[in-house]
VOPAGU-2260 file (C-alpha; in pm, 1 decimal, decimal comma):
REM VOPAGU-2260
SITE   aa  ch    i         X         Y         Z
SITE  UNK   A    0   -1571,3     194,1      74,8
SITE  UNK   A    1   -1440,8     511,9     181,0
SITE  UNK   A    2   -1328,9     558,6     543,1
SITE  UNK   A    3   -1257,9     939,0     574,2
SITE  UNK   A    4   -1281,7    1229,7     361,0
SITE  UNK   A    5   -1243,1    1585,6     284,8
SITE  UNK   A    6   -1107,3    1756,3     614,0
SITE  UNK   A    7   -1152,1    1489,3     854,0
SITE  UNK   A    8    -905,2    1335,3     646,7
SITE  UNK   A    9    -697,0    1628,1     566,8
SITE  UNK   A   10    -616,0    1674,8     872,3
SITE  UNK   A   11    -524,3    1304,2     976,9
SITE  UNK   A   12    -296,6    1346,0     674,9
SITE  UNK   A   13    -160,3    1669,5     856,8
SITE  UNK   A   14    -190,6    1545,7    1211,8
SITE  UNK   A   15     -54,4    1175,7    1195,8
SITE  UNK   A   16     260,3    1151,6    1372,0
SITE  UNK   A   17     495,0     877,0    1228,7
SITE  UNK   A   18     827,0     776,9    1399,4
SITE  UNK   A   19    1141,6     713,1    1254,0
SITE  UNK   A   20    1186,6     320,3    1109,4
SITE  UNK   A   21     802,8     371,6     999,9
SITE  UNK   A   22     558,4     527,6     676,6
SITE  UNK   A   23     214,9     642,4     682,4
SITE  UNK   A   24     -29,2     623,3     388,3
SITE  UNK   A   25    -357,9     693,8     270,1
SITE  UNK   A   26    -534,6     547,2     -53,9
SITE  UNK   A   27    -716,0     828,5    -254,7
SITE  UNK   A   28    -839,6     605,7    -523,3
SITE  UNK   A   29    -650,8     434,7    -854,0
SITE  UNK   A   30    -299,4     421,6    -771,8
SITE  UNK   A   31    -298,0     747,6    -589,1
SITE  UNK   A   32    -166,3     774,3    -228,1
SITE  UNK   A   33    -121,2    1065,7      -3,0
SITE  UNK   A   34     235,1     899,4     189,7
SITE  UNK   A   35     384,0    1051,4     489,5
SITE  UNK   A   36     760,1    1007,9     608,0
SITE  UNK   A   37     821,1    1164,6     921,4
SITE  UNK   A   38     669,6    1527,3     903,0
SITE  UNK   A   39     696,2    1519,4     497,9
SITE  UNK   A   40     377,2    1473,1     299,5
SITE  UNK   A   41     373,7    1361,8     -42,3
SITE  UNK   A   42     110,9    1249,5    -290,9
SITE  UNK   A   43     200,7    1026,7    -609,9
SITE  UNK   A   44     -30,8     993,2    -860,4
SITE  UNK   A   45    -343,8    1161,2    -680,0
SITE  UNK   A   46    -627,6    1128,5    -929,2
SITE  UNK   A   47    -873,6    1375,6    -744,0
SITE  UNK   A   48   -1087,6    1617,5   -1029,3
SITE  UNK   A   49   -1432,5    1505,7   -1041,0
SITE  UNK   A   50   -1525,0    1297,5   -1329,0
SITE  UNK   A   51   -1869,4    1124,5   -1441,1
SITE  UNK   A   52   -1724,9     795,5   -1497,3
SITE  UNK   A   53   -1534,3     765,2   -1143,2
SITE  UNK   A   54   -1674,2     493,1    -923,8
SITE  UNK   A   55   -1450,2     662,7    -623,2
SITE  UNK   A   56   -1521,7    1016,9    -543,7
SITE  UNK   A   57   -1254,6    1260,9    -506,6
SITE  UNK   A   58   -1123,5    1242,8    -120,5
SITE  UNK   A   59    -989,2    1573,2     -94,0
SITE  UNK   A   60    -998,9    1919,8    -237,1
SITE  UNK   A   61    -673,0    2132,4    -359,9
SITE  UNK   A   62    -709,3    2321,5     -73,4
SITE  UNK   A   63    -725,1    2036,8     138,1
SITE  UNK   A   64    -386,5    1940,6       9,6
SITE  UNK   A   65    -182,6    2214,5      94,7
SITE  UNK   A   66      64,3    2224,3     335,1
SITE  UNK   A   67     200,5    1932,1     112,6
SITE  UNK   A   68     590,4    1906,7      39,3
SITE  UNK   A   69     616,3    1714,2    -280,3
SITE  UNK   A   70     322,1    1629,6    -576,8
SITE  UNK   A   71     468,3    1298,4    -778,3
SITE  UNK   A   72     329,7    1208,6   -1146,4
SITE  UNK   A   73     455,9     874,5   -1301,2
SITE  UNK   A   74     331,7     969,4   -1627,2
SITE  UNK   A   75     115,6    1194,2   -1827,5
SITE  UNK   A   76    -235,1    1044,5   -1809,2
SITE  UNK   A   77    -499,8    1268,2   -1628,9
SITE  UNK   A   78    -525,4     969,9   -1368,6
SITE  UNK   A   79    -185,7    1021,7   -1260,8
SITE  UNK   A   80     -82,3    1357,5   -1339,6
SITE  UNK   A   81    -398,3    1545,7   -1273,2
SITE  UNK   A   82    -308,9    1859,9   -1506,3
SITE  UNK   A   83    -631,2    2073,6   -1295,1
SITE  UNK   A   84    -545,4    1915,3    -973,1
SITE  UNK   A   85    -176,0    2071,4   -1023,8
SITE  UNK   A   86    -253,2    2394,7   -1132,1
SITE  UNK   A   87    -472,0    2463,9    -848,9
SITE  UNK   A   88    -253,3    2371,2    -648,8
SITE  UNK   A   89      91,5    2546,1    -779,9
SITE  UNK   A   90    -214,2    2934,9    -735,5
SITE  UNK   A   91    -285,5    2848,0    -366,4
SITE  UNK   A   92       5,6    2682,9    -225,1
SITE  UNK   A   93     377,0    2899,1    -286,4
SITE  UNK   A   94     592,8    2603,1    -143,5
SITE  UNK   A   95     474,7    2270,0    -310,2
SITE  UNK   A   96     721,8    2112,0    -567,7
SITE  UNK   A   97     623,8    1909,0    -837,3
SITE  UNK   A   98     805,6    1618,3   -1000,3
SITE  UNK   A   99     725,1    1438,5   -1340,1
SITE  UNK   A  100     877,4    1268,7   -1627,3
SITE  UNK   A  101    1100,5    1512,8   -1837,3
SITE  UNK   A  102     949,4    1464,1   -2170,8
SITE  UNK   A  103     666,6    1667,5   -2028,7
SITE  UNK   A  104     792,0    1987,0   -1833,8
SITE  UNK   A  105     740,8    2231,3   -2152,2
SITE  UNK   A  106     344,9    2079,4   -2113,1
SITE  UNK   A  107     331,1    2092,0   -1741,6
SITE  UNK   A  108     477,7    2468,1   -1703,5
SITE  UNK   A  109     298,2    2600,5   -1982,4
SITE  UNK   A  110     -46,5    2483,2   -1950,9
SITE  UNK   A  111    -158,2    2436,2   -1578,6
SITE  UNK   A  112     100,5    2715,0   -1537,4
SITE  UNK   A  113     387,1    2547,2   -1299,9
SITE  UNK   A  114     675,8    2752,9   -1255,7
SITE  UNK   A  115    1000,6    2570,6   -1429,5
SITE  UNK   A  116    1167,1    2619,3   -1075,7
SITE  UNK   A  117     886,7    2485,6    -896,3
SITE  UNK   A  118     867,8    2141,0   -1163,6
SITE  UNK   A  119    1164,6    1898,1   -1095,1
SITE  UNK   A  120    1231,8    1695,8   -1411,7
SITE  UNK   A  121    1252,4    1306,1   -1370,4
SITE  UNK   A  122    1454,3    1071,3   -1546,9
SITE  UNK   A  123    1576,5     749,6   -1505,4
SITE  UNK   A  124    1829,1     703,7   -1251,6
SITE  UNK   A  125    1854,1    1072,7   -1171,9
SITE  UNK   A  126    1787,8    1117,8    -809,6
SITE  UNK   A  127    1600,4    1378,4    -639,8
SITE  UNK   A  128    1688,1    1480,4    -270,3
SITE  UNK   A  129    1406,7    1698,8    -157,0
SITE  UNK   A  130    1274,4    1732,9     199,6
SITE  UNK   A  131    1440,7    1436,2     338,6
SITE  UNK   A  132    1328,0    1249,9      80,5
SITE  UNK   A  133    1478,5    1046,9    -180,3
SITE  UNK   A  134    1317,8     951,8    -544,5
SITE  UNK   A  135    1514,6     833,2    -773,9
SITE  UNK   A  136    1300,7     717,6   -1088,5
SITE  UNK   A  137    1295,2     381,1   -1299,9
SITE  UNK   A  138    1146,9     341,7   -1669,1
SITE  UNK   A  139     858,1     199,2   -1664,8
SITE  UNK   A  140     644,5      -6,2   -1959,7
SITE  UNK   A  141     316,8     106,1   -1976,8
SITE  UNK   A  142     238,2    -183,2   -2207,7
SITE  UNK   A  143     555,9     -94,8   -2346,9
SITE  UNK   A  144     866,8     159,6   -2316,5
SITE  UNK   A  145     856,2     502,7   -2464,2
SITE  UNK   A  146    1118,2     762,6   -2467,8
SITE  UNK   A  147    1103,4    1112,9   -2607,9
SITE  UNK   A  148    1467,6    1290,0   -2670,9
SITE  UNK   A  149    1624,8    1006,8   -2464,8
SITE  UNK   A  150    1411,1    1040,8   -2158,6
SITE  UNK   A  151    1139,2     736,5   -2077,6
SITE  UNK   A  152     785,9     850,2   -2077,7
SITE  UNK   A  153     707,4     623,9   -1794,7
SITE  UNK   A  154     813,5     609,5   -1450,2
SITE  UNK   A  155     829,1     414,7   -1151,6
SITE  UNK   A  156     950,9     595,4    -856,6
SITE  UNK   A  157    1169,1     416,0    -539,3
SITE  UNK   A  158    1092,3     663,8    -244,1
SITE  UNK   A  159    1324,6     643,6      50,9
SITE  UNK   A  160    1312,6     837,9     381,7
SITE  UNK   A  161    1251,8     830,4     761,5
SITE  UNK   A  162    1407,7     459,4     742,5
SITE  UNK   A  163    1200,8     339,7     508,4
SITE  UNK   A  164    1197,8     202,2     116,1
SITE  UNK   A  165     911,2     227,7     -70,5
SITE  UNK   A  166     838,0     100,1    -477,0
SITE  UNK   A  167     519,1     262,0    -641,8
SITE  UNK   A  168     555,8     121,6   -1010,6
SITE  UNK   A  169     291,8     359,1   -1112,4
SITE  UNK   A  170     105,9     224,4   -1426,3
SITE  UNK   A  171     370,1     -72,2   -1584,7
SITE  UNK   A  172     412,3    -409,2   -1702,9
SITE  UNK   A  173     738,2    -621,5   -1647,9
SITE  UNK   A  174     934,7    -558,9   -1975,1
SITE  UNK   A  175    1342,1    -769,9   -1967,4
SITE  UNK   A  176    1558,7    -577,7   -1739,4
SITE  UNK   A  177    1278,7    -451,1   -1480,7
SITE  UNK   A  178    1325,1    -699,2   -1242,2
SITE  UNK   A  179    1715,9    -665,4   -1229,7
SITE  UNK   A  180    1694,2    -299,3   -1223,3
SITE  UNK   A  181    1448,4    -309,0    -916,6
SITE  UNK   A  182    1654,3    -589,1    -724,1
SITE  UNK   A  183    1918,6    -368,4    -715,6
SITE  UNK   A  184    1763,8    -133,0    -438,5
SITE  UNK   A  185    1714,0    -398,0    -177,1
SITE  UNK   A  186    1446,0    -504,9      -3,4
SITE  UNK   A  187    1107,5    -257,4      17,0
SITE  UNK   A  188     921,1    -175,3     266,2
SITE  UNK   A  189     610,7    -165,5      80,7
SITE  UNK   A  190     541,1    -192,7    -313,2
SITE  UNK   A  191     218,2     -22,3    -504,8
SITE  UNK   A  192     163,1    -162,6    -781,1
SITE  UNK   A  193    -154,2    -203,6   -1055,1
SITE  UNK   A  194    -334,1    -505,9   -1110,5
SITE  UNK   A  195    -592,6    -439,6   -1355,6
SITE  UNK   A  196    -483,3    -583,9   -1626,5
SITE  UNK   A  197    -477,2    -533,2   -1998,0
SITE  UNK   A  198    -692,3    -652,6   -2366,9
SITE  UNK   A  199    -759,8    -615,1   -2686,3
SITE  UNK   A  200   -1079,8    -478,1   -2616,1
SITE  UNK   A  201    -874,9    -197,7   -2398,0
SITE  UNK   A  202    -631,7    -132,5   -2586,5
SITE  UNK   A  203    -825,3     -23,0   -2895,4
SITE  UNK   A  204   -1046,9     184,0   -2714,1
SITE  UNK   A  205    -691,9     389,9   -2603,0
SITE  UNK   A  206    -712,7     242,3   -2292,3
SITE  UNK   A  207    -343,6     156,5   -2234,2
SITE  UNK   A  208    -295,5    -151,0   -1985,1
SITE  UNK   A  209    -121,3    -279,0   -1703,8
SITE  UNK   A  210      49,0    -591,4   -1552,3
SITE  UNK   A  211    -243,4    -898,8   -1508,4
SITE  UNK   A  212    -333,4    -970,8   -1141,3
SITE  UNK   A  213     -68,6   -1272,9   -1196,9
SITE  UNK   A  214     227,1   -1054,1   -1323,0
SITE  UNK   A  215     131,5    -873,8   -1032,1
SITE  UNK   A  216     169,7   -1159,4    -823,7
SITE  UNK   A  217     474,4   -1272,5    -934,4
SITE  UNK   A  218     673,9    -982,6    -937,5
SITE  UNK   A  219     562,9    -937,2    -583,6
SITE  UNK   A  220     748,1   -1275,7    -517,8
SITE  UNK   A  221    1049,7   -1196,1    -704,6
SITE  UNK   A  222    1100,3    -915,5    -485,7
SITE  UNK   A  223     965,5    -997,6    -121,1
SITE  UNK   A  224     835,9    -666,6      44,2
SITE  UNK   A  225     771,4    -645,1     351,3
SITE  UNK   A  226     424,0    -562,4     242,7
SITE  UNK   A  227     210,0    -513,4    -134,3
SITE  UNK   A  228     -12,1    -307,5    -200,6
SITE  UNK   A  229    -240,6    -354,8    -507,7
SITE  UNK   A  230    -439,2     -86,3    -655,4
SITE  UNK   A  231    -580,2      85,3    -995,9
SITE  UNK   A  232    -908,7    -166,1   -1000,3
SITE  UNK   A  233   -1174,4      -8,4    -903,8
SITE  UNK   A  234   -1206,4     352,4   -1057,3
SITE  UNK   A  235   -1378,5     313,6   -1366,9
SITE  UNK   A  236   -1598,6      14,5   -1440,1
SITE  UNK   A  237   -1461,3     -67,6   -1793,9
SITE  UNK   A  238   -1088,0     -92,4   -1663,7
SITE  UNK   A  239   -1087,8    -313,3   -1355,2
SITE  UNK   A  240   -1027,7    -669,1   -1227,3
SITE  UNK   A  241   -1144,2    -799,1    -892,4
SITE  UNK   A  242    -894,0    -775,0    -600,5
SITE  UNK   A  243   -1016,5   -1076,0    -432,4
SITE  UNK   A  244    -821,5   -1298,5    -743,2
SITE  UNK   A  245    -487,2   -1106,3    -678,1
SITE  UNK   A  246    -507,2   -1192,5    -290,6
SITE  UNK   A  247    -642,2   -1553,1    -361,7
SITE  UNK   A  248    -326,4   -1598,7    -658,7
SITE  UNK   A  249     -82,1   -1433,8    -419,6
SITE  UNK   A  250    -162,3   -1668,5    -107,0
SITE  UNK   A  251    -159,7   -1966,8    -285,9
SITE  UNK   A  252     162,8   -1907,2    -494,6
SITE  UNK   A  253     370,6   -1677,1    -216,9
SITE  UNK   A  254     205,1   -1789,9     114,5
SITE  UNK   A  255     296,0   -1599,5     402,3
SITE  UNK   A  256     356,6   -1245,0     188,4
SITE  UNK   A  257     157,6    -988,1     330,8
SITE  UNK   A  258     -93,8    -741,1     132,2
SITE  UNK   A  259    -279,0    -494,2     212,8
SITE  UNK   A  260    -671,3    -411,9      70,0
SITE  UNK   A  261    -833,7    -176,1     275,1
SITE  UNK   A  262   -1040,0     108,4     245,9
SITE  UNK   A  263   -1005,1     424,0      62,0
SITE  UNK   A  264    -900,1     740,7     298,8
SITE  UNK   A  265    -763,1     453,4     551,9
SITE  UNK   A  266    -457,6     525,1     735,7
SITE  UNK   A  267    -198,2     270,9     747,5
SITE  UNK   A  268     141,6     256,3     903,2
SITE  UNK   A  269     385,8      12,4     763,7
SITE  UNK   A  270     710,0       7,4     994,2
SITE  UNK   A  271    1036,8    -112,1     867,1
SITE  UNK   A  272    1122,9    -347,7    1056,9
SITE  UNK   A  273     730,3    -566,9     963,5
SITE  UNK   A  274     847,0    -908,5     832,3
């Protein structure tokens, strides 16, 4: 279900005012969210050119976008680094900075036509202070690591600002060492992560998986957010899994940890301090 779109929800994005010790964010389909950290916007992973196979319409337009301070990518799939989505957006808006894995900045500047000072190259463990805002990147295993020149294809990103820690794994699978690596941060406010899954039927059609709705579940115990928040299940038809068995799995094993399923375009506010 979508709740708001287009400009009605463009400006919410815009308008929403969110105190210190608290996060906004807004589900645009997959595992993309518009976030919003005090006055700084940011989208990771926005997944918003049209598509005949989408289930979920695109929310919002480029234009609707700008104003934004920072567009994330975790990797280079067009459902996470939406190559026409980005260069629309780098022609109509002068002041929005980009940030993907390094391996692909000769890509990302040459075809949708980024500026190299306008793409900020992320590797593992690198940080990036931009905007009040703090990313610092984590391989991830997209069924399973890959690096190019030393530098891991695939990212999760741990976003901190306004008071707040957030995880978005972006698409991954727990791989030895994960776990450790992502203890080390603390406690998060809030993790995204994908549930959908992975087979053999998937993965030789190219369709590269994810974590099961159990792994999900269980890495959500391991590390005790405040709040979860599952996504990438119900874009395309042939690469889902119903949410309803993640909640159900994650009540009965981790009762008492909180998730949120909602609505796409939704606004929720997730403040530090929620236990």
């Amino acid at each position: 279900m979508i709740e708001k779109e287009g400009k009605l929800l463009a400006d919410e994005i815009k308008e929403t005012p969110v105190p210190y010790g608290s996060f906004a964010f807004w589900w645009l389909g997959q595992l993309g969210y518009a976030m919003k950290f005090g006055e700084t916007v940011i989208y990771v992973d926005a997944y918003l050119s049209p598509y005949e196979k989408r289930q979920v319409k695109p929310l919002l337009t480029p234009e609707d976008m700008v104003g934004a301070s920072l567009i994330l990518g975790s990797h280079n799939h067009s459902d996470h680094v939406d190559q026409p989505l980005w260069a629309a957006l780098a022609k109509i808006d002068p002041d929005v900075i980009f940030i993907a894995p390094a391996p692909f900045f000769k890509e990302l500047t040459d075809k949708p036509g980024i500026a190299e000072n306008r793409l900020l190259q992320a590797t593992e463990n690198t940080v990036i202070d931009f905007c009040n805002i703090k990313i610092t990147p984590v391989a991830a295993a997209h069924e399973q690591l890959q690096y190019i020149d030393g530098h891991s294809t695939f990212l999760s990103f741990v976003i901190e600002g306004n008071g707040c820690r957030v995880l978005h794994t972006g698409d991954a699978c727990i791989y030895e060492g994960y776990l450790t690596k992502l203890k080390t941060f603390g406690k998060f406010d809030a993790v995204f992560l994908p549930i959908n899954g992975r087979d053999a039927a998937r993965y030789r059609r190219g369709c590269i998986g994810n974590m099961t709705y159990q792994e999900a579940v269980d890495l959500t115990g391991e590390l005790a957010p405040s709040w979860t928040i599952p996504g990438h299940y119900e874009m395309f038809a042939d690469n889902s899994c119903d949410v309803e068995l993640f909640r159900n799995y994650l009540d009965a094993k981790f009762t008492g940890q909180k998730c949120w399923i909602g609505n796409h375009g939704q606004c929720v506010f997730i403040n530090h301090d929620d236990q």
